[in-house]
PDB file with SEQRES, HELIX, SHEET and CRYST1 records, atoms N, CA, C and O in Angstrom:
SEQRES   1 A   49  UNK UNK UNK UNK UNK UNK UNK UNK UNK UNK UNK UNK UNK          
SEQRES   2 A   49  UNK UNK UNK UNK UNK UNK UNK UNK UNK UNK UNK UNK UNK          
SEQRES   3 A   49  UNK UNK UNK UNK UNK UNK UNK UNK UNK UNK UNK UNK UNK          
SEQRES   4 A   49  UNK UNK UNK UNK UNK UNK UNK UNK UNK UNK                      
HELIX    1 AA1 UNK A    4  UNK A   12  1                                   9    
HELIX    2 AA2 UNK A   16  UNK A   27  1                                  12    
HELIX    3 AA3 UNK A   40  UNK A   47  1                                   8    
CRYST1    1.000    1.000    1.000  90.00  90.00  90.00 P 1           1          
ATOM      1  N   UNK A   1      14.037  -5.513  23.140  1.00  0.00           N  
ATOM      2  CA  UNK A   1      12.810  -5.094  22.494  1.00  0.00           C  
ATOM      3  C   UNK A   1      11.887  -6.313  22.372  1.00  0.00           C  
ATOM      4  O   UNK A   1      12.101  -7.365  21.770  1.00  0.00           O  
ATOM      5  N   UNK A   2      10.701  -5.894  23.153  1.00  0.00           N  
ATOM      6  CA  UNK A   2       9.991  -7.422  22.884  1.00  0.00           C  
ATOM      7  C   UNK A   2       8.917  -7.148  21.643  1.00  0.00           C  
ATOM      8  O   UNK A   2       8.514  -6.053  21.250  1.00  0.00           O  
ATOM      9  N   UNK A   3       8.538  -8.606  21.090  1.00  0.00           N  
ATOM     10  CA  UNK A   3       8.390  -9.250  20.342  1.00  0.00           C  
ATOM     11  C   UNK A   3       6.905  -8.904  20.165  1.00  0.00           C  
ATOM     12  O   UNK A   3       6.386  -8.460  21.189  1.00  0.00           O  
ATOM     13  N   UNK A   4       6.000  -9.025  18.944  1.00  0.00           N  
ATOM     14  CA  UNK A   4       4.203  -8.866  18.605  1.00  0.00           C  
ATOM     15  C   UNK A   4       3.953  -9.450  19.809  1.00  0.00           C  
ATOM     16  O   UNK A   4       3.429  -8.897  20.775  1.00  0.00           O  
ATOM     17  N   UNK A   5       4.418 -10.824  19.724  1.00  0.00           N  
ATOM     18  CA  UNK A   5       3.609 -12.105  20.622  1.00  0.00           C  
ATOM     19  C   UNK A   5       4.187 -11.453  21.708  1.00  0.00           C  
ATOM     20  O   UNK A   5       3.374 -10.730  22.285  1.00  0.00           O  
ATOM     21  N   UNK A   6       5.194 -11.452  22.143  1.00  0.00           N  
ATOM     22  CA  UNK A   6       5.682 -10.657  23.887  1.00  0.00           C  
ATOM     23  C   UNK A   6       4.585  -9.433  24.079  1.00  0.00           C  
ATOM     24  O   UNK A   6       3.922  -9.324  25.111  1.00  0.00           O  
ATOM     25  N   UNK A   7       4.492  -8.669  23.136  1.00  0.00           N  
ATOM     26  CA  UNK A   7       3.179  -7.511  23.374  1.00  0.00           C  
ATOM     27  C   UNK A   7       1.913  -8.053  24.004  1.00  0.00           C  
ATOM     28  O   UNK A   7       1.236  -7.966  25.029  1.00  0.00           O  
ATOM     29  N   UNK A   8       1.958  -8.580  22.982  1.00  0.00           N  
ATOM     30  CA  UNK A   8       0.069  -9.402  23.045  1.00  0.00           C  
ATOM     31  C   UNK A   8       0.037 -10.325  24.329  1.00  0.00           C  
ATOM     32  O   UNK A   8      -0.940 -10.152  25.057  1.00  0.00           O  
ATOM     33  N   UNK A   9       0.665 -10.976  24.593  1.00  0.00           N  
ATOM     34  CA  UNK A   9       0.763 -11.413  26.305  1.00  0.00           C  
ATOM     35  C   UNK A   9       1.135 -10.444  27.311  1.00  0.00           C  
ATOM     36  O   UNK A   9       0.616 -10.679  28.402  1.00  0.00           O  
ATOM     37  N   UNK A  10       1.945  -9.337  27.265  1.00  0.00           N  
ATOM     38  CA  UNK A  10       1.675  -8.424  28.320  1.00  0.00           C  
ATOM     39  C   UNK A  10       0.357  -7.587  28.426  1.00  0.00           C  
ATOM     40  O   UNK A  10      -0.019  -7.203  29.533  1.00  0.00           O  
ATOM     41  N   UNK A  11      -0.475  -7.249  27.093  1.00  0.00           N  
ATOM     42  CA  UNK A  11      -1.539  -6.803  27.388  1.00  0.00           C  
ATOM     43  C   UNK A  11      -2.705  -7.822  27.448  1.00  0.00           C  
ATOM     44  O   UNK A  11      -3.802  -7.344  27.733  1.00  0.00           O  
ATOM     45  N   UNK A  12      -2.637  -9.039  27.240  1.00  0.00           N  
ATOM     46  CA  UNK A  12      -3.663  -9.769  27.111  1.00  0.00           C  
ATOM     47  C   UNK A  12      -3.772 -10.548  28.812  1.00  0.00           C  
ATOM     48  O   UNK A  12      -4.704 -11.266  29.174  1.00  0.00           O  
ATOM     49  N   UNK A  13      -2.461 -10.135  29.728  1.00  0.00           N  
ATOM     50  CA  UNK A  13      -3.146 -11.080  30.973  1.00  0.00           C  
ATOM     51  C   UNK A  13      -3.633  -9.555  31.517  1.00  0.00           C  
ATOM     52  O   UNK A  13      -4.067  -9.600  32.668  1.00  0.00           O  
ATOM     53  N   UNK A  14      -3.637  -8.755  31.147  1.00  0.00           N  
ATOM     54  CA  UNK A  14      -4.401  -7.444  32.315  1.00  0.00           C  
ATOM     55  C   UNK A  14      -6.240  -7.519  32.391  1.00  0.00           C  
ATOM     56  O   UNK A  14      -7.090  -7.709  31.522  1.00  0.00           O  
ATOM     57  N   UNK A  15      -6.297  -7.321  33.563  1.00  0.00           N  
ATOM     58  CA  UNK A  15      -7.635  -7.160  33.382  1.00  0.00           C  
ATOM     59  C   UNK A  15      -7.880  -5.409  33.802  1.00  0.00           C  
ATOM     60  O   UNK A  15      -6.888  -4.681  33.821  1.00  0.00           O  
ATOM     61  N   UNK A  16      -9.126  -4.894  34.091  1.00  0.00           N  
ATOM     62  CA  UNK A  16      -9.841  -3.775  33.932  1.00  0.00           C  
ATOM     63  C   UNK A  16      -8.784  -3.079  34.506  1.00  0.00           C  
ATOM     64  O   UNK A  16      -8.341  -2.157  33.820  1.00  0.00           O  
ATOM     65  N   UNK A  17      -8.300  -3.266  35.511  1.00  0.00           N  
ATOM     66  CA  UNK A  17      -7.632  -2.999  36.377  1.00  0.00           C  
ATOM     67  C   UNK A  17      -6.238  -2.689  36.056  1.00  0.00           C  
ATOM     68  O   UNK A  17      -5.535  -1.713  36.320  1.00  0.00           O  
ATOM     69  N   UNK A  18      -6.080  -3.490  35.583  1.00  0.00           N  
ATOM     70  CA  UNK A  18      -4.314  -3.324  35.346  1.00  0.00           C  
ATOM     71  C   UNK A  18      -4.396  -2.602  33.903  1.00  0.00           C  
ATOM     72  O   UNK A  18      -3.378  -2.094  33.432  1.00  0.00           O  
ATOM     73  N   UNK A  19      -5.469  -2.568  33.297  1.00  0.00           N  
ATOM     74  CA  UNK A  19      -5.298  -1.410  31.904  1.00  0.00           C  
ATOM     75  C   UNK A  19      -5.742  -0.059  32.464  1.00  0.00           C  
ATOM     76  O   UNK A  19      -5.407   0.991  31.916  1.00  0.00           O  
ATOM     77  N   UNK A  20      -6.393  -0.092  33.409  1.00  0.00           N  
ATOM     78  CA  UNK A  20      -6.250   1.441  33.972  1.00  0.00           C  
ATOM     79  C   UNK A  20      -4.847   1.935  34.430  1.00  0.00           C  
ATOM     80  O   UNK A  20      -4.130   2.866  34.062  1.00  0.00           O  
ATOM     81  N   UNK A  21      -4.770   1.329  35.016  1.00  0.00           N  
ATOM     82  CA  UNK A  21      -2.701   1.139  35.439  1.00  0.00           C  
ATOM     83  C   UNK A  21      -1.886   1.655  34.184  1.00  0.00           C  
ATOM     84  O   UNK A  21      -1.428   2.796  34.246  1.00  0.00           O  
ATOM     85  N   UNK A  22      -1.723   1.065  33.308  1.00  0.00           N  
ATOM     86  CA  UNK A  22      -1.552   1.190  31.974  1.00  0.00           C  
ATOM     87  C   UNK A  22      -1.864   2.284  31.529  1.00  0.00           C  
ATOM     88  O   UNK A  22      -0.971   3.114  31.353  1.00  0.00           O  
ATOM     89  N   UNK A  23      -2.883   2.520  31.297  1.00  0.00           N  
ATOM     90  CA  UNK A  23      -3.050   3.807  30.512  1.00  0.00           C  
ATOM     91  C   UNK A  23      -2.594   4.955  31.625  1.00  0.00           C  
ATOM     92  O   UNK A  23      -2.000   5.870  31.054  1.00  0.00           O  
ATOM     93  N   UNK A  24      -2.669   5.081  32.524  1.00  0.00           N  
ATOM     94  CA  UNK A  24      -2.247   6.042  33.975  1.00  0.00           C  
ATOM     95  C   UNK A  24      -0.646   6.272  33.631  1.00  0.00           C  
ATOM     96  O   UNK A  24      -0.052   7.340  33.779  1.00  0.00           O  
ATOM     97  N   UNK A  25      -0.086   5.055  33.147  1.00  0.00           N  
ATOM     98  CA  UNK A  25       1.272   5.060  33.073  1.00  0.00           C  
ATOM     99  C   UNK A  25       2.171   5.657  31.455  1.00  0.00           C  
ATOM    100  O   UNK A  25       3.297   6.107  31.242  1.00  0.00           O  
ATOM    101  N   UNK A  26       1.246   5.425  30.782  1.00  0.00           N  
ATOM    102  CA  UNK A  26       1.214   5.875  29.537  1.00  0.00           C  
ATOM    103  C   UNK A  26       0.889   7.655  29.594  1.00  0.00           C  
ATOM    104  O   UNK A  26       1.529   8.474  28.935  1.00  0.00           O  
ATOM    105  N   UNK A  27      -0.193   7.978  30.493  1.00  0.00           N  
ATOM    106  CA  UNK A  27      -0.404   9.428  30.317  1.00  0.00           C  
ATOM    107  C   UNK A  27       0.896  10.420  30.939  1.00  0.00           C  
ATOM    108  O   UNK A  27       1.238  11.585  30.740  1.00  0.00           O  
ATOM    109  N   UNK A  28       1.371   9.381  31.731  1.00  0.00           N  
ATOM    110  CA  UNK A  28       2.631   9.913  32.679  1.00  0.00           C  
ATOM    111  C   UNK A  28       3.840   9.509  31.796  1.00  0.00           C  
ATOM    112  O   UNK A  28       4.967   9.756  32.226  1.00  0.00           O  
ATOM    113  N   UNK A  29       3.712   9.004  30.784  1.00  0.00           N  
ATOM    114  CA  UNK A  29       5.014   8.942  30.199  1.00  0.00           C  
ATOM    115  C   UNK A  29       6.172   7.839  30.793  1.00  0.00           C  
ATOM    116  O   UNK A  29       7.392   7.861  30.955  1.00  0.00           O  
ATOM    117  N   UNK A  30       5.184   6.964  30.998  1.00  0.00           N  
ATOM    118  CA  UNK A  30       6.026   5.902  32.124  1.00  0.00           C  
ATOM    119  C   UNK A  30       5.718   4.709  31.890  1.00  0.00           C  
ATOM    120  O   UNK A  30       4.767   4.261  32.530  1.00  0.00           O  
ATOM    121  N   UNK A  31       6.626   3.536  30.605  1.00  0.00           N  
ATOM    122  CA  UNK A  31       5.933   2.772  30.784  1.00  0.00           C  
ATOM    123  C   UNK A  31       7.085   1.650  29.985  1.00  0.00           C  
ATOM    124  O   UNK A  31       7.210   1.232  28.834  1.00  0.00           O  
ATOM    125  N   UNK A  32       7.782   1.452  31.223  1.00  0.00           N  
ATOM    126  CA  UNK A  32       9.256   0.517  31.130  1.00  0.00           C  
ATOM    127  C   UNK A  32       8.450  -0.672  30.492  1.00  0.00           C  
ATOM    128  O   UNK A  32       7.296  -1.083  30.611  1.00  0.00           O  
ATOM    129  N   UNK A  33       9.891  -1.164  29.538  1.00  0.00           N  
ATOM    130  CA  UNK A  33       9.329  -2.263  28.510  1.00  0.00           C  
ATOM    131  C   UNK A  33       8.725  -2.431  27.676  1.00  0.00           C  
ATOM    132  O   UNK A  33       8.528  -3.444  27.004  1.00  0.00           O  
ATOM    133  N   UNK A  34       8.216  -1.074  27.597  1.00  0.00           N  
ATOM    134  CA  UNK A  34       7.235  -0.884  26.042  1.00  0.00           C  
ATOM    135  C   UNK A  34       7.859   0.264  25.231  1.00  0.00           C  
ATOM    136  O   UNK A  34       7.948   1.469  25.467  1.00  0.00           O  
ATOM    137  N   UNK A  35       8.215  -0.407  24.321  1.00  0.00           N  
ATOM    138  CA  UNK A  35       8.770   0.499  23.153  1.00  0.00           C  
ATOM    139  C   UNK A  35       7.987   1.833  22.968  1.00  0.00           C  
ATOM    140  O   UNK A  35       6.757   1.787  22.999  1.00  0.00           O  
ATOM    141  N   UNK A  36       8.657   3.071  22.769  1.00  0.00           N  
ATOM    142  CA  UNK A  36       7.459   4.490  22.612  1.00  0.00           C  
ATOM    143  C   UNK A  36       6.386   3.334  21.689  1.00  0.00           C  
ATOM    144  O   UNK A  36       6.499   2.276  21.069  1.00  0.00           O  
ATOM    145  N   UNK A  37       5.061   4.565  22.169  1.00  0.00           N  
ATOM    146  CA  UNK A  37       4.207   4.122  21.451  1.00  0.00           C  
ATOM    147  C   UNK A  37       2.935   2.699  21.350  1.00  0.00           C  
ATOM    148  O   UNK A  37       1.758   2.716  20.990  1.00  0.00           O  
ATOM    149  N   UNK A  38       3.731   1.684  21.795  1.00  0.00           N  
ATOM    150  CA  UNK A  38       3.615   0.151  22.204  1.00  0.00           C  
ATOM    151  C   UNK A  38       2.740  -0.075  23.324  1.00  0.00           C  
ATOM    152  O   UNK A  38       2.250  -1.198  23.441  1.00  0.00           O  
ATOM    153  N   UNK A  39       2.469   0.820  24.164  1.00  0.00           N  
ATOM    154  CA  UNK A  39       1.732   0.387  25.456  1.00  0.00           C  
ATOM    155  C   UNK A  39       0.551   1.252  25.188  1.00  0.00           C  
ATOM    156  O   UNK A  39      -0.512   0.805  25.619  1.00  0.00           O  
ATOM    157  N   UNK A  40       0.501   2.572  24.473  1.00  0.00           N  
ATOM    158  CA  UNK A  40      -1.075   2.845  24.299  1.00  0.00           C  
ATOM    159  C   UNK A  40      -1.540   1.998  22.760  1.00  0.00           C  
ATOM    160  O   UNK A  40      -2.688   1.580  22.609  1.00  0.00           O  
ATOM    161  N   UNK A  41      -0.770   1.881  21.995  1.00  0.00           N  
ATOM    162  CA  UNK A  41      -1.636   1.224  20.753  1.00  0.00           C  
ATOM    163  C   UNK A  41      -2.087  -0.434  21.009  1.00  0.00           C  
ATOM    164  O   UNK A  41      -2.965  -1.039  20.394  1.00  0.00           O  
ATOM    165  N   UNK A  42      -1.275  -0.922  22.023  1.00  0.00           N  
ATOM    166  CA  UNK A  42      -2.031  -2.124  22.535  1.00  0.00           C  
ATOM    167  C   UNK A  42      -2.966  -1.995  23.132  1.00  0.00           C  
ATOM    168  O   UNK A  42      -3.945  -2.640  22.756  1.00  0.00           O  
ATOM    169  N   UNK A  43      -3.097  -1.101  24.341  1.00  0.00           N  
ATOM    170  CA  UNK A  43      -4.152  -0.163  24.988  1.00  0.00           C  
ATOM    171  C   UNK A  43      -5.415  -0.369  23.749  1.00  0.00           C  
ATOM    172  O   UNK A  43      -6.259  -1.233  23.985  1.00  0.00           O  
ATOM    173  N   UNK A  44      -5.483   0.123  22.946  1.00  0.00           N  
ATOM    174  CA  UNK A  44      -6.153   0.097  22.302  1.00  0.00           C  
ATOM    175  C   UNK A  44      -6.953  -0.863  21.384  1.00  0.00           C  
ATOM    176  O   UNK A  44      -8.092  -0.940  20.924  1.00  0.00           O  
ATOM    177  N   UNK A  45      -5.934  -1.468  21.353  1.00  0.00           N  
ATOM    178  CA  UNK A  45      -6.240  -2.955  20.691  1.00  0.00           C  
ATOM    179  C   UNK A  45      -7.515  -3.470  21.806  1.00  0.00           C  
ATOM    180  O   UNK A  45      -8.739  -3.512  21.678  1.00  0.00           O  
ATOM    181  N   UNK A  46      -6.542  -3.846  22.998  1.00  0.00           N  
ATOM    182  CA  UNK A  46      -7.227  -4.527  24.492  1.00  0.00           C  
ATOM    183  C   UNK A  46      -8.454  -4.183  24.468  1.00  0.00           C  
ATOM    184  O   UNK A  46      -9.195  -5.067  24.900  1.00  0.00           O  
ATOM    185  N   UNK A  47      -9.027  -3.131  24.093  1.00  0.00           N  
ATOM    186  CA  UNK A  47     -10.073  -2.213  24.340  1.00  0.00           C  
ATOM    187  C   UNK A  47     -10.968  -3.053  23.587  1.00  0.00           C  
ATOM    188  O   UNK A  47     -11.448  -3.963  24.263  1.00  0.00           O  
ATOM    189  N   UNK A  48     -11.260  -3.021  22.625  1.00  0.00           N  
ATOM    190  CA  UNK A  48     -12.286  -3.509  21.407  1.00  0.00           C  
ATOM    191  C   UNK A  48     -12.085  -4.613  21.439  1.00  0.00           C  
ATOM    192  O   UNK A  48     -12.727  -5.015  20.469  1.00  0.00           O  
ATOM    193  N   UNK A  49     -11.401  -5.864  22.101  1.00  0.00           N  
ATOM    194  CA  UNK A  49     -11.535  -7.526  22.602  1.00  0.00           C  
ATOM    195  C   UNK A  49     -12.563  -7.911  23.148  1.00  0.00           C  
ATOM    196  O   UNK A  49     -12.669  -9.083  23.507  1.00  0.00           O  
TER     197      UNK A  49                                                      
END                                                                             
């Protein structure tokens, strides 16, 4: 289970691109390494940066 800071560096090197990826993978229910939940509420975070 990774870590705030392990979060915040997997969403903080994506750019436009790779958070479309992301969220694509999230709508599909697919999204190894992120705890439920963890990959859209960072999603979200990323967003408003």
């Amino acid at each position: 289970m990774p870590t705030e800071a392990e979060y915040h560096e997997m969403i903080s090197v994506r750019d436009h691109a790779g958070l479309v990826e992301l969220w694509e993978a999230v709508e599909a229910g697919d999204t190894p390494g992120w705890e439920p939940g963890k990959a859209f509420e960072y999603s979200i975070l990323r967003a408003f940066e």
